[in-house]
C-alpha positions as CSV (number, residue, x, y, z in Angstrom):
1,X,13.6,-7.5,14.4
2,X,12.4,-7.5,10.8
3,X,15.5,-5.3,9.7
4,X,15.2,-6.9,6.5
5,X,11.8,-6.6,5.9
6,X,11.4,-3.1,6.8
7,X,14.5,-2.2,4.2
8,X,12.9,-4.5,1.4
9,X,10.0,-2.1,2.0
10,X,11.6,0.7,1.9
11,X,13.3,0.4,-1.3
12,X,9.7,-0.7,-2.9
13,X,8.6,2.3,-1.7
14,X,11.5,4.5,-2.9
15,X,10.9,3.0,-6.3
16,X,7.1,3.7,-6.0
17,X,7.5,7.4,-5.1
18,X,10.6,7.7,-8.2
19,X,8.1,5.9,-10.7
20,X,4.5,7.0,-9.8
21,X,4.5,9.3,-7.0
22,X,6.6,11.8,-8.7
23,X,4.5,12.3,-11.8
24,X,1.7,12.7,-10.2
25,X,-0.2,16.0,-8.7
26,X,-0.5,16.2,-5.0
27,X,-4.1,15.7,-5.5
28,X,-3.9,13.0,-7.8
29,X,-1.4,11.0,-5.5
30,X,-3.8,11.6,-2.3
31,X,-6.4,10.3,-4.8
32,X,-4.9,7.9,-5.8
33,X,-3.5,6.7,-1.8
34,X,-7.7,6.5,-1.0
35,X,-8.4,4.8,-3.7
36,X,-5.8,1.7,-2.8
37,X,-6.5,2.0,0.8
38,X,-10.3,1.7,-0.2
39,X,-9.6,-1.4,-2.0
40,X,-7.3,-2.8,0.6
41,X,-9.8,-2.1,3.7
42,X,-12.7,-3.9,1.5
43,X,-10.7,-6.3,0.6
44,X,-10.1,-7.4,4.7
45,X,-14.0,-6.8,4.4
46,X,-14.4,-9.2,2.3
47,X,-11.8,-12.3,3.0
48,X,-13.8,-15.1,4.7
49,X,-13.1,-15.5,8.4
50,X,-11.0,-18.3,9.2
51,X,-12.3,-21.1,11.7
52,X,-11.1,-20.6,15.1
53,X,-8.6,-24.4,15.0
């Protein structure tokens, strides 16, 4: 189940880590991973609640 999606993922990731992760410091990559999960959480936050149908 989702065998695809989880190896579409995975090769995101891969170029992620090769393109960004790499160059960056350890510090500066966990920095960076708070930041975007910051964003993402507020974002949920944020999206207006869909009526119950």
């Amino acid at each position: 189940m989702f065998e695809k999606e989880i190896a579409a993922y995975e090769q995101l990731r891969t170029v992620y880590q090769q393109e960004i992760g790499d160059k960056l410091s350890s510090e500066q990559y966990t920095e960076r991973n708070q930041v975007l999960f910051s964003a993402y959480t507020l974002s949920l936050e944020l999206t207006p609640k869909r009526p119950n149908a």
